[in-house]
Backbone atoms as SQL, in Angstrom:
CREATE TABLE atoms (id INTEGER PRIMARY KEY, chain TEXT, resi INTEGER, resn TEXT, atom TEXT, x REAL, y REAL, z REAL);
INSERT INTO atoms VALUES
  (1, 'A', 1, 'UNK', 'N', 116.561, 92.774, 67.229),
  (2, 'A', 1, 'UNK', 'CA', 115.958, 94.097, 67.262),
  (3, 'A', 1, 'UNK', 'C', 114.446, 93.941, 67.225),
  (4, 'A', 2, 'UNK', 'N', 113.387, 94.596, 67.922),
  (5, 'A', 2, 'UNK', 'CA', 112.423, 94.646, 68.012),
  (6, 'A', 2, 'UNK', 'C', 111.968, 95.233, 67.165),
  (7, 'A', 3, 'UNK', 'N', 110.564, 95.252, 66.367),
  (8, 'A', 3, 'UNK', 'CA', 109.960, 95.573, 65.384),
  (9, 'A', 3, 'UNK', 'C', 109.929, 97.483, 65.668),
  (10, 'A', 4, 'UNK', 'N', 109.576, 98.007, 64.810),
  (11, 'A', 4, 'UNK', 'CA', 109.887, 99.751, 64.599),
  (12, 'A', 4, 'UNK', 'C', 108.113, 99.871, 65.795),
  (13, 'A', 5, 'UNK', 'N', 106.999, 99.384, 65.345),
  (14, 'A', 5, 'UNK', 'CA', 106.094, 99.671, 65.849),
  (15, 'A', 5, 'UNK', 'C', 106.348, 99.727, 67.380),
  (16, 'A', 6, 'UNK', 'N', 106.753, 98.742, 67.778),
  (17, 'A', 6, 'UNK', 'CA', 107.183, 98.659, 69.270),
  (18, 'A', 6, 'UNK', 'C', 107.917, 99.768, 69.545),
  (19, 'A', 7, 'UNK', 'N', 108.801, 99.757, 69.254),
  (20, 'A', 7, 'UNK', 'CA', 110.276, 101.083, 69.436),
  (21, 'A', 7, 'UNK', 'C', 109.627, 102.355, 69.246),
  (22, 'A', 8, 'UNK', 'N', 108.700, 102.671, 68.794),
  (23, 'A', 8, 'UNK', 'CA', 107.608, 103.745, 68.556),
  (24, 'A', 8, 'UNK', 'C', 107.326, 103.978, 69.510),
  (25, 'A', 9, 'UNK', 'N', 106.339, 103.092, 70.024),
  (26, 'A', 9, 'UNK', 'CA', 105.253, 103.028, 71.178),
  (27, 'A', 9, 'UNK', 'C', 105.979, 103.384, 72.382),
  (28, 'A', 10, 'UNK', 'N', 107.498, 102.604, 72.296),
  (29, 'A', 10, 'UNK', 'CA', 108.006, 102.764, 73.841),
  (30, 'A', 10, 'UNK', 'C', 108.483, 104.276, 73.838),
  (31, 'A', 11, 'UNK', 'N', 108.578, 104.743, 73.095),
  (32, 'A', 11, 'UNK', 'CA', 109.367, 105.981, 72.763),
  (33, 'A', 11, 'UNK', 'C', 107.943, 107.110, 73.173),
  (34, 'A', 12, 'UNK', 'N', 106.571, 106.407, 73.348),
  (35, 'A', 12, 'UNK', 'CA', 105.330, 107.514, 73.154),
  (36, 'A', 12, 'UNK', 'C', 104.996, 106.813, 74.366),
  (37, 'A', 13, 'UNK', 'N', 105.184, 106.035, 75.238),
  (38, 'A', 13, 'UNK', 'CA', 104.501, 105.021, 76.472),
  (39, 'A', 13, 'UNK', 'C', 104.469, 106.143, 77.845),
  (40, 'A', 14, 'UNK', 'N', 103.559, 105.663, 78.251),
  (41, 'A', 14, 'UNK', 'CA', 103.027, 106.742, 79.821),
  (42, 'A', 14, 'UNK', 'C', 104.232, 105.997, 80.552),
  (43, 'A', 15, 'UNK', 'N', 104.788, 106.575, 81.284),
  (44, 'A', 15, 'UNK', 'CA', 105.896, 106.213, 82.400),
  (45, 'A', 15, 'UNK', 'C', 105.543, 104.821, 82.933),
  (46, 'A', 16, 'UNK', 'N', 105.024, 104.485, 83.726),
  (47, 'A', 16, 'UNK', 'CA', 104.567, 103.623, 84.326),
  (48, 'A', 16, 'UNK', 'C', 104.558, 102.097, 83.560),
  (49, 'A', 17, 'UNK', 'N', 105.175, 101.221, 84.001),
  (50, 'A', 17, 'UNK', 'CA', 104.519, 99.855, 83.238),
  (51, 'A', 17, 'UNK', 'C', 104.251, 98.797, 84.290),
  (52, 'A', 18, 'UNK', 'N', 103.720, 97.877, 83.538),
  (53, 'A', 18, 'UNK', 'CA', 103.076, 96.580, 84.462),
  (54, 'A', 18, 'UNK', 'C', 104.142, 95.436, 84.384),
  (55, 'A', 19, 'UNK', 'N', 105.198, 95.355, 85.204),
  (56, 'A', 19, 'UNK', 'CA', 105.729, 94.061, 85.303),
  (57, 'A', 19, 'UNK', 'C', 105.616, 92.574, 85.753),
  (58, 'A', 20, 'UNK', 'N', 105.288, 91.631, 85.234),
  (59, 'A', 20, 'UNK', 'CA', 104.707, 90.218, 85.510),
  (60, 'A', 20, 'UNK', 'C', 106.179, 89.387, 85.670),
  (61, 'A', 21, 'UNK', 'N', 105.964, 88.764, 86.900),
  (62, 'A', 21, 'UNK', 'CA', 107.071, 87.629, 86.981),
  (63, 'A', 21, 'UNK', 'C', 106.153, 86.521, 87.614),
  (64, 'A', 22, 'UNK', 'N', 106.492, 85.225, 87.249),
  (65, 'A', 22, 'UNK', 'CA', 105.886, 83.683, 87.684),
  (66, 'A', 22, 'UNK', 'C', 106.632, 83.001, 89.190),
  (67, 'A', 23, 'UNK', 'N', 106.258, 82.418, 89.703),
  (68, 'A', 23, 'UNK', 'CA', 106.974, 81.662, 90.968),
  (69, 'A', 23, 'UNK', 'C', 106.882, 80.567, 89.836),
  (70, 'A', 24, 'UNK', 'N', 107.559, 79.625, 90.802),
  (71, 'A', 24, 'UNK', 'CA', 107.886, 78.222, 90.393),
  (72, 'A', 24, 'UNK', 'C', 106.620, 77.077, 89.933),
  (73, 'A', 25, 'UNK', 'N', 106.113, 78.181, 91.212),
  (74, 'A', 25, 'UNK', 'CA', 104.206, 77.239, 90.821),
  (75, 'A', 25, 'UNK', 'C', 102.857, 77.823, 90.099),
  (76, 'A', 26, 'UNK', 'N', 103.456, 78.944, 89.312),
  (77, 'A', 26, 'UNK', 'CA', 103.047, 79.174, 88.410),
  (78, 'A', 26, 'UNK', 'C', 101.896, 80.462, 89.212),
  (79, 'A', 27, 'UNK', 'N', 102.383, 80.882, 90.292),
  (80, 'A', 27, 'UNK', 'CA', 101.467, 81.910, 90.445),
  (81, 'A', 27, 'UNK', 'C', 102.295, 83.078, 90.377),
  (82, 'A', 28, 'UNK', 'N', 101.531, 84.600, 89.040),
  (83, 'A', 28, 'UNK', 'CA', 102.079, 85.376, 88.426),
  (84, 'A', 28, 'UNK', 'C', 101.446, 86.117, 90.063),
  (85, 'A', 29, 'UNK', 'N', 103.043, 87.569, 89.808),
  (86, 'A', 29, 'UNK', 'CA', 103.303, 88.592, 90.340),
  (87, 'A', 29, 'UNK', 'C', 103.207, 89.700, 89.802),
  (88, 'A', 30, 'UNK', 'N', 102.163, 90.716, 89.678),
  (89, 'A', 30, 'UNK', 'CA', 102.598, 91.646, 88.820),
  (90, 'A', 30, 'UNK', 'C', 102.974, 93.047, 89.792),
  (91, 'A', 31, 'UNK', 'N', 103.616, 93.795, 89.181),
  (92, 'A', 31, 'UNK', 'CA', 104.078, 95.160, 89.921),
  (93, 'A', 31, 'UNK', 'C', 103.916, 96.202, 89.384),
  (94, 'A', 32, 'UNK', 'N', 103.253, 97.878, 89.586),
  (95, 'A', 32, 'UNK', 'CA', 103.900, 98.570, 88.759),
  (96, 'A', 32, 'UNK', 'C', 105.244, 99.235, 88.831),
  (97, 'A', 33, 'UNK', 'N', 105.881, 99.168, 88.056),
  (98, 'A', 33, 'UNK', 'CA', 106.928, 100.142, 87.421),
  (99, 'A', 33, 'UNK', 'C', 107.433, 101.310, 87.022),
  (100, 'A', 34, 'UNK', 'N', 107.859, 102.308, 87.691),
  (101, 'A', 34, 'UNK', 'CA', 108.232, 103.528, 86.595),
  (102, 'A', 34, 'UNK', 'C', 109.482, 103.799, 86.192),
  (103, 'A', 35, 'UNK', 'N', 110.713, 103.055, 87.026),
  (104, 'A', 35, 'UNK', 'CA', 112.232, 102.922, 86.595),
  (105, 'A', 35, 'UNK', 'C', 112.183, 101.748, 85.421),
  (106, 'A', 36, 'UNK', 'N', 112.370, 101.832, 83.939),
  (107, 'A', 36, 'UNK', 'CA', 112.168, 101.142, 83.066),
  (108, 'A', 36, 'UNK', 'C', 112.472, 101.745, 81.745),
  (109, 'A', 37, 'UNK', 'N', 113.569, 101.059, 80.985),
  (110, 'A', 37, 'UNK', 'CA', 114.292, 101.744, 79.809),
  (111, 'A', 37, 'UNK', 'C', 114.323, 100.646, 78.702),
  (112, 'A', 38, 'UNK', 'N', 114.482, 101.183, 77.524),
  (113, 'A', 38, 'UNK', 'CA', 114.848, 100.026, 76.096),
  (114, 'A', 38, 'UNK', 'C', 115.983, 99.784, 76.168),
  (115, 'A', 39, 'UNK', 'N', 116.670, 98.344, 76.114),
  (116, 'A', 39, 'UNK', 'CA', 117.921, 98.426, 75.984),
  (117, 'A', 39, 'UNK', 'C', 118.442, 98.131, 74.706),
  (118, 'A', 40, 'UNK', 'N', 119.412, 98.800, 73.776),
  (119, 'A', 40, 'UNK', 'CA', 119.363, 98.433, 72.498),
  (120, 'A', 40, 'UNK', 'C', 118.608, 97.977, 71.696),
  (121, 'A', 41, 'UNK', 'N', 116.990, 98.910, 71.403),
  (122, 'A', 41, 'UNK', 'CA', 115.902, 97.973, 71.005),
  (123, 'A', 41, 'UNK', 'C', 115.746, 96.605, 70.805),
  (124, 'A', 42, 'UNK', 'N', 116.138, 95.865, 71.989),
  (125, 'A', 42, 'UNK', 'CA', 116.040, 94.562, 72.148),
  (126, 'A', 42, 'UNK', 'C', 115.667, 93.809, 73.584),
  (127, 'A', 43, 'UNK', 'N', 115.726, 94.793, 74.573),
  (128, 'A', 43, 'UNK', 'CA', 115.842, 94.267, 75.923),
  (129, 'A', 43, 'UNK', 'C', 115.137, 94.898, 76.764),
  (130, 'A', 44, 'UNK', 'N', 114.397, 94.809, 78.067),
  (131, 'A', 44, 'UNK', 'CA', 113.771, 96.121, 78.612),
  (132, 'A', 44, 'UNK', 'C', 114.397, 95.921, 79.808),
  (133, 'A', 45, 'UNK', 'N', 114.682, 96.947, 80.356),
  (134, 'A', 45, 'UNK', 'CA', 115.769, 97.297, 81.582),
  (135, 'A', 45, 'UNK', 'C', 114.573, 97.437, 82.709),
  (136, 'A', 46, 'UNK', 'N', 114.587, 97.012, 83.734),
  (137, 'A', 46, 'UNK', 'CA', 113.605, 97.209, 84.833),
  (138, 'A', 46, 'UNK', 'C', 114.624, 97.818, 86.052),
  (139, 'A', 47, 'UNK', 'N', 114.800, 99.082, 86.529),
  (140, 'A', 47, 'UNK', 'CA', 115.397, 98.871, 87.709),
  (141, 'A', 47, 'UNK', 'C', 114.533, 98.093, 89.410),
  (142, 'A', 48, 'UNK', 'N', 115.537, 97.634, 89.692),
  (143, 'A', 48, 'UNK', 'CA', 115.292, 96.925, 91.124),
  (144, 'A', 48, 'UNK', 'C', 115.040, 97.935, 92.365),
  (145, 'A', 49, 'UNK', 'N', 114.408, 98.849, 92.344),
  (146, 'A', 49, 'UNK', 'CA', 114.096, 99.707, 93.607),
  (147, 'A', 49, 'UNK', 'C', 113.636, 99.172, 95.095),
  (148, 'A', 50, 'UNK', 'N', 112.580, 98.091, 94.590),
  (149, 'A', 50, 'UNK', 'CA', 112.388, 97.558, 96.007),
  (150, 'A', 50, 'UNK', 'C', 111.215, 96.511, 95.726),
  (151, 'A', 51, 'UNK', 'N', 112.184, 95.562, 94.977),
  (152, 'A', 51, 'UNK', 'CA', 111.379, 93.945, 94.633),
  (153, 'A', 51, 'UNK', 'C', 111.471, 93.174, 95.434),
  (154, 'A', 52, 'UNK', 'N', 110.685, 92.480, 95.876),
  (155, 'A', 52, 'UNK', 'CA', 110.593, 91.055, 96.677),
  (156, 'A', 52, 'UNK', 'C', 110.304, 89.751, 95.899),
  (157, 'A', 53, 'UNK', 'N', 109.049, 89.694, 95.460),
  (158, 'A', 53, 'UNK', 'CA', 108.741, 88.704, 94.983),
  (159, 'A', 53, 'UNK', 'C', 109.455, 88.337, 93.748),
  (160, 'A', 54, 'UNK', 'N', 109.375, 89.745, 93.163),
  (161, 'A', 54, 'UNK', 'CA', 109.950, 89.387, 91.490),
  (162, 'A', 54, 'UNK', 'C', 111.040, 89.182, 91.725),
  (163, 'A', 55, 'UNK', 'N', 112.259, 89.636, 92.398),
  (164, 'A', 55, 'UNK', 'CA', 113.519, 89.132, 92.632),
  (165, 'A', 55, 'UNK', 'C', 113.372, 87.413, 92.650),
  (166, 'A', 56, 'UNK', 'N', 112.736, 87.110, 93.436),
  (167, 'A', 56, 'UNK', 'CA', 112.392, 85.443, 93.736),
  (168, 'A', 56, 'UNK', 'C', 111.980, 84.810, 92.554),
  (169, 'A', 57, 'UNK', 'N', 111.308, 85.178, 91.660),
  (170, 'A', 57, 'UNK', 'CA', 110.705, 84.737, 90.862),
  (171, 'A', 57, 'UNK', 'C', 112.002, 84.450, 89.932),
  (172, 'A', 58, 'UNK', 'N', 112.252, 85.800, 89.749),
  (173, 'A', 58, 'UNK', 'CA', 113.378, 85.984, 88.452),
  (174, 'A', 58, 'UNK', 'C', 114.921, 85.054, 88.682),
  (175, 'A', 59, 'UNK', 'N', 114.935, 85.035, 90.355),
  (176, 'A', 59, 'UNK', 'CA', 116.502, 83.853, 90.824),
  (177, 'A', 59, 'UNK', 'C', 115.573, 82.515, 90.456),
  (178, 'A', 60, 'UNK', 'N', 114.367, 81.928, 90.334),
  (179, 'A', 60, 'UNK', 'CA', 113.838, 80.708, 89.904),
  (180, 'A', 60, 'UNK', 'C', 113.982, 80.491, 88.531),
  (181, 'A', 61, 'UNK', 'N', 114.679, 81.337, 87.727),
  (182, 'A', 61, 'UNK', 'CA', 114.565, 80.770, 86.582),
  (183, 'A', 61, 'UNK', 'C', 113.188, 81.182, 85.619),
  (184, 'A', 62, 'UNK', 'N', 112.000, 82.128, 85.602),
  (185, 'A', 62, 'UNK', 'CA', 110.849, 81.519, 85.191),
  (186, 'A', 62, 'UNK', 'C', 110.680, 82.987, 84.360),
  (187, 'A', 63, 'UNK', 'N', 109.957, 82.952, 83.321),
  (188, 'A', 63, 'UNK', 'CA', 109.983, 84.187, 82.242),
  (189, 'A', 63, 'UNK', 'C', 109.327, 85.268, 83.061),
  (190, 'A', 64, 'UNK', 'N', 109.401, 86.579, 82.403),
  (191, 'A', 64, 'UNK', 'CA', 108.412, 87.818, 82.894),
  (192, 'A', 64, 'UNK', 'C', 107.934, 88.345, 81.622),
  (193, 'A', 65, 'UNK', 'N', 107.306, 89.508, 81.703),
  (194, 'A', 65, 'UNK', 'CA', 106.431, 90.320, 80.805),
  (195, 'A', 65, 'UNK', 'C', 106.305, 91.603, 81.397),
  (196, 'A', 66, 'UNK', 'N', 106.070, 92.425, 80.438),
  (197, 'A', 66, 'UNK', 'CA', 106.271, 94.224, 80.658),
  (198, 'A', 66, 'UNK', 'C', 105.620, 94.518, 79.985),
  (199, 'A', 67, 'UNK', 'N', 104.072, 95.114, 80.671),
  (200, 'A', 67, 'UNK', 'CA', 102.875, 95.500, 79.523),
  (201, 'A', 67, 'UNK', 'C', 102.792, 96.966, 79.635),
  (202, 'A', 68, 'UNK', 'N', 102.608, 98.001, 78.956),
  (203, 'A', 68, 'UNK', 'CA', 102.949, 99.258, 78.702),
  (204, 'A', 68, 'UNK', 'C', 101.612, 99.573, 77.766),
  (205, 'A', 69, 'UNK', 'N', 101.645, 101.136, 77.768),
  (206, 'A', 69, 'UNK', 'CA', 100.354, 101.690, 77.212),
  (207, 'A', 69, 'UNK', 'C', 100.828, 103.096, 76.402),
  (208, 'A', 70, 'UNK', 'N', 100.787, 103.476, 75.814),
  (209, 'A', 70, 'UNK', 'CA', 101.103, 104.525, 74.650),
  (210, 'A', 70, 'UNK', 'C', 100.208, 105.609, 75.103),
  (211, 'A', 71, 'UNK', 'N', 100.948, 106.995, 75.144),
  (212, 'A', 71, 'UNK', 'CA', 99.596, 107.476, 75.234),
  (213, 'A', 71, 'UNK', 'C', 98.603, 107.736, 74.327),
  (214, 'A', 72, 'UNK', 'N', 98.055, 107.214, 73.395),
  (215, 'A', 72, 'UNK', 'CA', 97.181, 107.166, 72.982),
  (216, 'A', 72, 'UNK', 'C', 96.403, 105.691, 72.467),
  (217, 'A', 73, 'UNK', 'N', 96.455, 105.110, 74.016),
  (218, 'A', 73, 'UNK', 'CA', 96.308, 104.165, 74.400),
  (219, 'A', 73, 'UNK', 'C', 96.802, 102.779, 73.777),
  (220, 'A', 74, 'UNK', 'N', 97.368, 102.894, 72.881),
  (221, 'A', 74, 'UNK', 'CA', 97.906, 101.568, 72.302),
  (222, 'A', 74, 'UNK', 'C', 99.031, 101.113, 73.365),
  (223, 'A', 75, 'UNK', 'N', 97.854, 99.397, 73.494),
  (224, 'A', 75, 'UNK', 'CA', 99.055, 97.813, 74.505),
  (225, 'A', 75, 'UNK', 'C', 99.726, 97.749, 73.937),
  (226, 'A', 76, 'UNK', 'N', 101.139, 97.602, 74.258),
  (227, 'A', 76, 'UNK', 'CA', 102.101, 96.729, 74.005),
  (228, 'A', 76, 'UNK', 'C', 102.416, 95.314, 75.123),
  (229, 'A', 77, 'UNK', 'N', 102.826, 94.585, 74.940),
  (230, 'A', 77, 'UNK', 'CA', 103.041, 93.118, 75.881),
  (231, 'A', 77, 'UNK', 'C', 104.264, 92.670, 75.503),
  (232, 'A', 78, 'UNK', 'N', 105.474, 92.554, 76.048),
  (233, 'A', 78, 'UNK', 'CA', 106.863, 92.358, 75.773),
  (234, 'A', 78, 'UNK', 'C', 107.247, 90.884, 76.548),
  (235, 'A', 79, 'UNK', 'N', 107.301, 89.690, 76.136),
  (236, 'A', 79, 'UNK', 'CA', 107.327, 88.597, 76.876),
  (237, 'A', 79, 'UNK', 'C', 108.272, 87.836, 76.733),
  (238, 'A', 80, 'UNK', 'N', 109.604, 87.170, 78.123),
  (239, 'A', 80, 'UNK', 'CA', 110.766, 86.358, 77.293),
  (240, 'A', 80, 'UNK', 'C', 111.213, 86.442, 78.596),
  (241, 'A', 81, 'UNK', 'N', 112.649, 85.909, 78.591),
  (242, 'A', 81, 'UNK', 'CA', 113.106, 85.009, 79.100),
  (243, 'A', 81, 'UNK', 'C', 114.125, 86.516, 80.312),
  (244, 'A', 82, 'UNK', 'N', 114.102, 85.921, 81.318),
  (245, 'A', 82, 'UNK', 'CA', 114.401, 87.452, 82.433),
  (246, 'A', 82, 'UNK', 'C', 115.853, 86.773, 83.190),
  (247, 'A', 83, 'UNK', 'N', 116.746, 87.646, 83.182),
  (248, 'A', 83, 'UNK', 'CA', 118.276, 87.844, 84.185),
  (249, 'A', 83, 'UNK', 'C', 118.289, 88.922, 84.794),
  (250, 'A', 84, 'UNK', 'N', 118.897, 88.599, 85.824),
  (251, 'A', 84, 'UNK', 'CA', 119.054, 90.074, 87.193),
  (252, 'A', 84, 'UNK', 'C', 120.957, 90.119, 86.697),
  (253, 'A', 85, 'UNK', 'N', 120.909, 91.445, 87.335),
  (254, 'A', 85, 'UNK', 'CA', 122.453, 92.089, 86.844),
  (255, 'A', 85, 'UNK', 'C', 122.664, 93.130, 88.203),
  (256, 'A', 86, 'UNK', 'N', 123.882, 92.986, 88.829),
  (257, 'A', 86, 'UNK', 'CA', 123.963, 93.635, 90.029),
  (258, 'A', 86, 'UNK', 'C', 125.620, 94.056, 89.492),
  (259, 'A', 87, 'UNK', 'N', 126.106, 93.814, 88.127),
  (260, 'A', 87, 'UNK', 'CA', 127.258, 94.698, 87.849),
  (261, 'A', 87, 'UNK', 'C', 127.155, 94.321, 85.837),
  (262, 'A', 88, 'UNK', 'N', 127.969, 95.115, 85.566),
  (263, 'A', 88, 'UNK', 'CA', 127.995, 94.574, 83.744),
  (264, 'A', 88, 'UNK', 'C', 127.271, 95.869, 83.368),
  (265, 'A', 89, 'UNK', 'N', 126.808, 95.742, 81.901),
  (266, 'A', 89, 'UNK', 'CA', 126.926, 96.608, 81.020),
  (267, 'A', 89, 'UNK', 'C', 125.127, 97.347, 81.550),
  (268, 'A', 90, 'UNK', 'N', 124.119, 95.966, 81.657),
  (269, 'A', 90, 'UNK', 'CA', 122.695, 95.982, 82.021),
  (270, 'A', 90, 'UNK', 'C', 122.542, 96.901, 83.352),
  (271, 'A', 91, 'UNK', 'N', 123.656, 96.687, 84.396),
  (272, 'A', 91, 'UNK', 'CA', 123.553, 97.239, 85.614),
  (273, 'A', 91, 'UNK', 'C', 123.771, 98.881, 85.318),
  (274, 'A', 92, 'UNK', 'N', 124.909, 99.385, 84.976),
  (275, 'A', 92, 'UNK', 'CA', 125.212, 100.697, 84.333),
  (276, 'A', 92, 'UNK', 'C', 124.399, 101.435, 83.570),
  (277, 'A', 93, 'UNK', 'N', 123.772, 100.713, 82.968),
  (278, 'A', 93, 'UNK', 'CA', 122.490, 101.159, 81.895),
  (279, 'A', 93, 'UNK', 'C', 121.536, 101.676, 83.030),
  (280, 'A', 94, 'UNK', 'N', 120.813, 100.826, 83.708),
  (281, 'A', 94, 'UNK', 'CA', 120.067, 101.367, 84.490),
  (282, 'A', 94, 'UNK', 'C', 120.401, 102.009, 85.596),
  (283, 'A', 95, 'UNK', 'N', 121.558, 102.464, 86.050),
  (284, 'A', 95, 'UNK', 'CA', 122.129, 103.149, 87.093),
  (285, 'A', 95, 'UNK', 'C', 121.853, 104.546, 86.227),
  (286, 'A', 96, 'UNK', 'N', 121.928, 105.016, 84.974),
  (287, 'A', 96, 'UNK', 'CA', 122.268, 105.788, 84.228),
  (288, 'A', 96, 'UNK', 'C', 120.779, 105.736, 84.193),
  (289, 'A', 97, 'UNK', 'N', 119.900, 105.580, 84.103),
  (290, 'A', 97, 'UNK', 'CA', 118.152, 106.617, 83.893),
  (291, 'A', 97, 'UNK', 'C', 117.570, 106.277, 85.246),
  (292, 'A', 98, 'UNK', 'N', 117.695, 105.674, 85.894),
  (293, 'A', 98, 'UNK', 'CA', 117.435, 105.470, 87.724),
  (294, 'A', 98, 'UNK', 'C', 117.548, 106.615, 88.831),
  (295, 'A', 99, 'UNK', 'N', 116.661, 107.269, 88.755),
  (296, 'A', 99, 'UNK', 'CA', 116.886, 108.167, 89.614),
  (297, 'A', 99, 'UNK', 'C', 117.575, 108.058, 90.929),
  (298, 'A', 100, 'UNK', 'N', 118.486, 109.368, 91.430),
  (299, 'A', 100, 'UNK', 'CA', 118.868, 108.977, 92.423),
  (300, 'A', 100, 'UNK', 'C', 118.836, 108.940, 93.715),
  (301, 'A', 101, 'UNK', 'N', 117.715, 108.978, 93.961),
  (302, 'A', 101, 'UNK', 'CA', 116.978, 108.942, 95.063),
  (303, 'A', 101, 'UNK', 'C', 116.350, 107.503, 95.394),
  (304, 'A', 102, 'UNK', 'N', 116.526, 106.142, 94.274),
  (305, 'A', 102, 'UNK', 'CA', 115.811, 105.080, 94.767),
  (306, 'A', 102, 'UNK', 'C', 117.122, 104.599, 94.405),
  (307, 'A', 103, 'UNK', 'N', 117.428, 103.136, 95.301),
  (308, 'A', 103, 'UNK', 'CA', 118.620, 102.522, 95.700),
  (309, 'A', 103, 'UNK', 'C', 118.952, 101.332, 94.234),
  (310, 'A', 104, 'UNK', 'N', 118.511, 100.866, 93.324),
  (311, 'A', 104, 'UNK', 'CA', 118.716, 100.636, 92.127),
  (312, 'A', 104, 'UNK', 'C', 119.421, 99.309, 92.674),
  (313, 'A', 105, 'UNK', 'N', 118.923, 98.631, 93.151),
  (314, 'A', 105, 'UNK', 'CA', 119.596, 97.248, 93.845),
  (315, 'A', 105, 'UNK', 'C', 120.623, 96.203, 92.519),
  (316, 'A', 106, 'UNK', 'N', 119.530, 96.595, 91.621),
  (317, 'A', 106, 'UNK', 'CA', 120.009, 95.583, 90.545),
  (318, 'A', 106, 'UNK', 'C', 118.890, 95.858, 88.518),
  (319, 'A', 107, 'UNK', 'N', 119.539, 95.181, 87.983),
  (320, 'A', 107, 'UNK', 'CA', 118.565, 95.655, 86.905),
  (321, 'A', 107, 'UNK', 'C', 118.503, 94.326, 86.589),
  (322, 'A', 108, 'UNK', 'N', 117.076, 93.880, 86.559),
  (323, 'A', 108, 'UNK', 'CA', 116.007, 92.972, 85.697),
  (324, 'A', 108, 'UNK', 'C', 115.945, 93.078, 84.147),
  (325, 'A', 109, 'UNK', 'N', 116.652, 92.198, 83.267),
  (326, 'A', 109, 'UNK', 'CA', 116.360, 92.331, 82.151),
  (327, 'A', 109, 'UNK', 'C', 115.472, 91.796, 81.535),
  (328, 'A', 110, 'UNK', 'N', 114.335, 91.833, 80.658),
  (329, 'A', 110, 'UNK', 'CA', 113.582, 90.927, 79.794),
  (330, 'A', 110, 'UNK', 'C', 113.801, 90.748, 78.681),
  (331, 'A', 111, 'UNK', 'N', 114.523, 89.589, 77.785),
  (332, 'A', 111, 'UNK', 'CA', 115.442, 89.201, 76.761),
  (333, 'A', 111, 'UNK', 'C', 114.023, 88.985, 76.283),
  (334, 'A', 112, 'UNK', 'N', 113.603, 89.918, 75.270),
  (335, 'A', 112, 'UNK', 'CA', 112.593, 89.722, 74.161),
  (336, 'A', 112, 'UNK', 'C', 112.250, 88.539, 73.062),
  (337, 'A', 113, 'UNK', 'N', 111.590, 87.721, 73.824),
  (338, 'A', 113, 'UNK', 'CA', 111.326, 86.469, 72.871),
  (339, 'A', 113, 'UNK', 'C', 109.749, 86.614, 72.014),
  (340, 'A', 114, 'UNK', 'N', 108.897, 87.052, 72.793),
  (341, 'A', 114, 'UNK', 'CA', 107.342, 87.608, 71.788),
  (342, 'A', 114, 'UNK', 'C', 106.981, 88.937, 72.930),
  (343, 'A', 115, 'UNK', 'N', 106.301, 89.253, 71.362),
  (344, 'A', 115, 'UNK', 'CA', 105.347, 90.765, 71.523),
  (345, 'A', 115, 'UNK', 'C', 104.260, 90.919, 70.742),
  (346, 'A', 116, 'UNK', 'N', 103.421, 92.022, 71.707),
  (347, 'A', 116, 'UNK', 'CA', 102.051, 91.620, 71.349),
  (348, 'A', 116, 'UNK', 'C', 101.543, 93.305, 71.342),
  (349, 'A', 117, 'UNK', 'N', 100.636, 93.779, 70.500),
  (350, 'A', 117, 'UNK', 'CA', 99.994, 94.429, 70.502),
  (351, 'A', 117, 'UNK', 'C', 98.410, 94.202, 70.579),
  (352, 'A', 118, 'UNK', 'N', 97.650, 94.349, 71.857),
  (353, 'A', 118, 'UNK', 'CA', 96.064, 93.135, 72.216),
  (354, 'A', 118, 'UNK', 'C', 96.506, 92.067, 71.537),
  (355, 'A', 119, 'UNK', 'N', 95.643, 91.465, 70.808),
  (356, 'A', 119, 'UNK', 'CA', 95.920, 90.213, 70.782),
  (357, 'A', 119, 'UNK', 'C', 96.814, 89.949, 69.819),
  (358, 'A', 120, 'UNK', 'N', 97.154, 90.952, 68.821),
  (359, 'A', 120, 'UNK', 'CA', 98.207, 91.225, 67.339),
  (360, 'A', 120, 'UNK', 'C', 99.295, 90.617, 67.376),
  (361, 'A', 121, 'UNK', 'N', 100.081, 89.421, 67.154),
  (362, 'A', 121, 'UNK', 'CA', 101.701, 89.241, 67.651),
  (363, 'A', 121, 'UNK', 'C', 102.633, 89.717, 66.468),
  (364, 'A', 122, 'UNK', 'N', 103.299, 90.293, 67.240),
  (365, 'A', 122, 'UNK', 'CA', 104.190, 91.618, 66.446),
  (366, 'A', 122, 'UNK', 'C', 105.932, 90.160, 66.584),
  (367, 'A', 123, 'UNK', 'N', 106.195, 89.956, 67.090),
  (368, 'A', 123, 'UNK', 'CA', 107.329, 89.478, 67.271),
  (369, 'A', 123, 'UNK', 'C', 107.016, 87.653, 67.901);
């Protein structure tokens, strides 16, 4: 379970977040985001609307990050270890807040290993 401060913030966060995924050679991808949910305060659900790179990144094996902003401006930085889900409990989850108008290919999870508030590490 992620710390209460976090679970706060995501609960007060502007729609939008910044998703970071790595290639193999270490050059980061970032995207923004607005299909994006808590999963059991432990996990962050990204839906797959229309990824390229990060799909690639995330079938390589290599961590991501989901940086988010409160509105009243407090960072959060959510960083750990990432699986794609194209059926299971992760896929349903995000079929279920995914609007339906974007094709929801698959859901990106980020298995919460550290978190950061600026430079603060919360987790």
């Amino acid at each position: 379970m992620l710390p209460k401060e976090i679970l706060d913030g995501w609960k007060e966060r502007e729609k939008a977040v910044v998703l970071t995924t790595v290639s193999l050679d270490g050059m980061p991808n970032s995207i923004w985001a607005t299909c994006a949910d808590m999963y059991n305060g432990e996990a962050v659900v990204v839906a797959d609307n229309y990824f390229a790179k990060a799909k690639q990144n995330i079938a390589a094996g290599t961590p991501a990050s989901v940086l988010f902003l409160t509105k009243d401006r407090t960072s959060y930085q959510l960083k750990g270890k990432a699986s794609y889900h194209t059926e299971g409990p992760y896929f349903a989850f995000m079929k279920a807040f995914n609007p339906a108008q974007h094709p929801g290919h698959g859901a990106l999870v980020i298995h919460v290993q550290e978190a950061y508030s600026g430079a603060k590490k919360l987790l």
